[in-house]
One Martini backbone bead per residue (centre of mass of N, CA, C, O) as a GRO file, in nm:
protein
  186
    1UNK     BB    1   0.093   0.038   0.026
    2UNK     BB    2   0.053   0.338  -0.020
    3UNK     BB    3   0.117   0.670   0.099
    4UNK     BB    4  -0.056   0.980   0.077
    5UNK     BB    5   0.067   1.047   0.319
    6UNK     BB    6   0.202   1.121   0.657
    7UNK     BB    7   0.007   1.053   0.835
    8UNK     BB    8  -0.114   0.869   1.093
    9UNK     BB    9  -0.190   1.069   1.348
   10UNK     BB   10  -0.440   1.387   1.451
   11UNK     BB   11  -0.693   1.292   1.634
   12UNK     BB   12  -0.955   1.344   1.420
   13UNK     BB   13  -1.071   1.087   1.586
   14UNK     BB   14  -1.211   0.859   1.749
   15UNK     BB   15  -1.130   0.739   2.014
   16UNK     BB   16  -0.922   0.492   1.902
   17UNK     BB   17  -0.892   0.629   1.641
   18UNK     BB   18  -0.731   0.684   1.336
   19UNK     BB   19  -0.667   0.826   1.057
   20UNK     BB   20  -0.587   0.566   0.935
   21UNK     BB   21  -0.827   0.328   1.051
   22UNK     BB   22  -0.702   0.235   1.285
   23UNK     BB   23  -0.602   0.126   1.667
   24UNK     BB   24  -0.538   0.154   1.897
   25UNK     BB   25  -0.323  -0.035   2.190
   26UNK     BB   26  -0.290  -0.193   2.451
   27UNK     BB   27   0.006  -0.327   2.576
   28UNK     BB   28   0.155  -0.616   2.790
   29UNK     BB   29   0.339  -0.806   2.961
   30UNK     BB   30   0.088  -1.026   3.023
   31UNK     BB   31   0.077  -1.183   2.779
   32UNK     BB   32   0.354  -1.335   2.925
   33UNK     BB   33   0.359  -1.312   3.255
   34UNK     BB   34   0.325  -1.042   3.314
   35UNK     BB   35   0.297  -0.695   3.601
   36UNK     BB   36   0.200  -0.493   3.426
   37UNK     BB   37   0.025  -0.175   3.399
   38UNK     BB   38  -0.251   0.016   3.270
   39UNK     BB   39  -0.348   0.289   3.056
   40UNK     BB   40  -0.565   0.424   2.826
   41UNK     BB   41  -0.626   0.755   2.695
   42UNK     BB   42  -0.795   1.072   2.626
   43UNK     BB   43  -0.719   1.411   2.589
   44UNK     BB   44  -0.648   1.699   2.756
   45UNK     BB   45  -0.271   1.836   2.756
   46UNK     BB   46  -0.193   2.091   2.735
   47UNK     BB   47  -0.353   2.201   2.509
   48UNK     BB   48  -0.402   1.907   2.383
   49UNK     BB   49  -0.478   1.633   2.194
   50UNK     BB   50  -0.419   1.324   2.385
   51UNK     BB   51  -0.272   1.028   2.417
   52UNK     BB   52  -0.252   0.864   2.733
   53UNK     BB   53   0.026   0.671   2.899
   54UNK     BB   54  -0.037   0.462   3.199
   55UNK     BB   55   0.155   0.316   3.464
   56UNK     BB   56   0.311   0.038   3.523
   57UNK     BB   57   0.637  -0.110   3.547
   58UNK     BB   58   0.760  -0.455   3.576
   59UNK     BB   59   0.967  -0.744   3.659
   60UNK     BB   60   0.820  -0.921   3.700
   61UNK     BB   61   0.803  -1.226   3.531
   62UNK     BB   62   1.010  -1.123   3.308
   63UNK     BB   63   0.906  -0.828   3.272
   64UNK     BB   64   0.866  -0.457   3.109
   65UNK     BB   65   0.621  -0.374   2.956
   66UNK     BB   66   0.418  -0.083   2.818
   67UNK     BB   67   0.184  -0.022   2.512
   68UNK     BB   68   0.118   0.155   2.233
   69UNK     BB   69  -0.055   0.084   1.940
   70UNK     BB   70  -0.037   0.025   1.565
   71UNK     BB   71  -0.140  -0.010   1.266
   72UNK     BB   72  -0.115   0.102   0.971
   73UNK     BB   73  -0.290  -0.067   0.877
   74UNK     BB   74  -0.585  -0.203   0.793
   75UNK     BB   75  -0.562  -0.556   0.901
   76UNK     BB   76  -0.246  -0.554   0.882
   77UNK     BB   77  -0.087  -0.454   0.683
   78UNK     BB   78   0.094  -0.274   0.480
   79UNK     BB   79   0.360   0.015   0.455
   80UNK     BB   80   0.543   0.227   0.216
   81UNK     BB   81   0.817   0.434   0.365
   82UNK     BB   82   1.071   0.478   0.141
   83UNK     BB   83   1.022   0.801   0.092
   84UNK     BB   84   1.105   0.832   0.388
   85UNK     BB   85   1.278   0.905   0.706
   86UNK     BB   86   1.064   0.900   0.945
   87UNK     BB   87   0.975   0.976   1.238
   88UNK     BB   88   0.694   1.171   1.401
   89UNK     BB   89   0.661   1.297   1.754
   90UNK     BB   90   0.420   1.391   1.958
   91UNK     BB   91   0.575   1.474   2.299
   92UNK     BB   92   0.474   1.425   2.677
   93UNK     BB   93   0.633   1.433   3.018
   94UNK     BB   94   0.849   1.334   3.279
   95UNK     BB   95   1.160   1.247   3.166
   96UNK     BB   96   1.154   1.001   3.020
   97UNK     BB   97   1.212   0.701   2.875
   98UNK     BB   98   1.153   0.578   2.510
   99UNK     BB   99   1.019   0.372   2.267
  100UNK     BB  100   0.995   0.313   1.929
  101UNK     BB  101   0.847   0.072   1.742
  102UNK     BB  102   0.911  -0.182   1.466
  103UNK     BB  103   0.749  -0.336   1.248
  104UNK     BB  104   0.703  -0.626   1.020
  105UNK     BB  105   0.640  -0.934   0.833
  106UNK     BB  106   0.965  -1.062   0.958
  107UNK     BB  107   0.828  -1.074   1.218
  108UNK     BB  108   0.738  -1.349   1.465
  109UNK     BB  109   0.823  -1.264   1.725
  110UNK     BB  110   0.742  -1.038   2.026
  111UNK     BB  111   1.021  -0.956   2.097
  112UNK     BB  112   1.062  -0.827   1.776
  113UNK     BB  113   1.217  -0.529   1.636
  114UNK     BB  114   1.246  -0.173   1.582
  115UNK     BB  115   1.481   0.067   1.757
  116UNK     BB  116   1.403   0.393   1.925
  117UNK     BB  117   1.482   0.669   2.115
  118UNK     BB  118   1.341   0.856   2.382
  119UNK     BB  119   1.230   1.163   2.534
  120UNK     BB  120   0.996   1.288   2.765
  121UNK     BB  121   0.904   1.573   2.811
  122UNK     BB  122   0.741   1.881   3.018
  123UNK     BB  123   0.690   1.945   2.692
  124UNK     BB  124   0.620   1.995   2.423
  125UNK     BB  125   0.784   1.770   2.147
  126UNK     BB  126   0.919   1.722   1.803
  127UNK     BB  127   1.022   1.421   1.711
  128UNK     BB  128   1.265   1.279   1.536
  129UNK     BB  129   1.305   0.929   1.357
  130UNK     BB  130   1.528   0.802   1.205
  131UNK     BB  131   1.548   0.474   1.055
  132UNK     BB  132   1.870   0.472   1.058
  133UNK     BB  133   1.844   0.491   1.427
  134UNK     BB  134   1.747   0.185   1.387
  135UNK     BB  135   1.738  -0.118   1.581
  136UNK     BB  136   1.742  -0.423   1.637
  137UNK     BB  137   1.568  -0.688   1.799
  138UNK     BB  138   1.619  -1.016   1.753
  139UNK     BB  139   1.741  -0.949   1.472
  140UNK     BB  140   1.935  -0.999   1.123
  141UNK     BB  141   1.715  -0.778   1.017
  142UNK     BB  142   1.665  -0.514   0.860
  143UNK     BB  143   1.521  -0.253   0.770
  144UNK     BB  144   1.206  -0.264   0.571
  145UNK     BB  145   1.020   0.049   0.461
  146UNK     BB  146   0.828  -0.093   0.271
  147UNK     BB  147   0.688  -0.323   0.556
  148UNK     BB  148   0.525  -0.194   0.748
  149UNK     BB  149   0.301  -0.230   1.042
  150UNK     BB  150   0.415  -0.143   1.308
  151UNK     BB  151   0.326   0.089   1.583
  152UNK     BB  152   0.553   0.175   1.901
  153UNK     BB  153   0.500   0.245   2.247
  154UNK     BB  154   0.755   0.230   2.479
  155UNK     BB  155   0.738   0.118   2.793
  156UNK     BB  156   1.078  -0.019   2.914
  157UNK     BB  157   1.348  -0.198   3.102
  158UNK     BB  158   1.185  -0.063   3.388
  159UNK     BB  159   1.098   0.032   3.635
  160UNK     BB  160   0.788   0.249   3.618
  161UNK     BB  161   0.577   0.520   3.606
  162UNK     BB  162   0.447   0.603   3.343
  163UNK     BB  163   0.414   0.894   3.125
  164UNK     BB  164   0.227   0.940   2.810
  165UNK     BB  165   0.201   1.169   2.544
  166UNK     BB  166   0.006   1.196   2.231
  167UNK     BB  167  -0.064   1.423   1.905
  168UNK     BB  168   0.123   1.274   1.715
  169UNK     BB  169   0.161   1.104   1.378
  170UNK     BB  170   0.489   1.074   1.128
  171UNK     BB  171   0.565   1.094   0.806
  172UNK     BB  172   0.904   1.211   0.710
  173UNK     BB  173   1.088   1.471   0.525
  174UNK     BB  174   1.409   1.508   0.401
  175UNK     BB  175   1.551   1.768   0.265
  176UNK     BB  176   1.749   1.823   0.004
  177UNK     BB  177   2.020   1.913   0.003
  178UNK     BB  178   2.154   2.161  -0.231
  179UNK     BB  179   2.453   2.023  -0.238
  180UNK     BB  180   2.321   1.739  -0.330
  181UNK     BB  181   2.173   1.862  -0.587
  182UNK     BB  182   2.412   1.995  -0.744
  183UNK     BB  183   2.617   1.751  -0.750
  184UNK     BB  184   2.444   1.562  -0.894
  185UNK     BB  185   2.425   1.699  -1.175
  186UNK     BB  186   2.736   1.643  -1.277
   0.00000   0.00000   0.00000
């Protein structure tokens, strides 16, 4: 499936519904027999609409995550984002990490991911999340952008009460510079 927007969701449609027309989902290492819990919430927060997940992360029972989900198309299919430079999203919290993490459909098992961290500060701010800068997790293969299926929020892998708010999410593209365009005529 091409990507028509770089939207993948802008809160404009009623919660839990993205505007991409799948649904956001909370999930927890209890799927797994960990002890982690939380809830996702939709309202306004500082200023913005925006879903928000809090909760407990807890170590025991070999758990540790908490996280909000979405599959990128309706149905589980793929959508080809080699087009785009990486995932932009807007986040507010309290200072702690989280990691935004992407599957595609060549992970099989529940806990290979392509991972990227960041930091949700106590204001709201735009973080860009280049492709380049996911790394693999228990997969030895790279991330193939043409075949996205799911992108996940997640608080992970440390005892902690994640308080994580989110206000948008896309796929954006690095302008191509000058410098690389002009030498590229040559």
């Amino acid at each position: 499936m091409t990507i028509p927007s770089t939207t993948i969701d802008d809160l404009s449609r009623v919660f839990p519904e993205a505007a991409i027309g799948s649904h956001w989902q909370l999930l927890s290492d209890a799927v797994m027999g960990g002890v982690s819990s939380g809830r996702m919430t939709a309202g306004v927060v500082a200023g913005r609409p925006a879903i928000r997940m809090q909760g407990r992360v807890s170590l025991e029972n070999n758990g540790g995550f908490l996280q909000i989900a979405l599959d990128l198309a309706p149905g589980g299919g793929v959508v080809d984002a080699s087009g785009f430079t990486g995932v932009e999203v807007d986040v507010l919290g309290t200072g702690e990490s989280y990691g935004l993490h992407l599957r595609t459909p060549d992970l099989t098992r529940p806990w290979q991911s392509y991972r990227a961290g960041f930091v949700a500060e106590g204001a709201w701010k735009t973080l860009q999340l280049p492709f380049a800068e996911f790394t693999p997790h228990r997969t030895g293969s790279p991330l193939d952008t043409r075949h996205l299926r799911r992108l996940g929020l997640v608080a992970i892998g440390r005892a902690f009460h994640p308080d994580l708010c989110v206000a948008g999410v896309r796929f954006y593209r690095q302008p191509a510079s000058t410098e690389n365009s002009a030498s590229a005529g040559m």
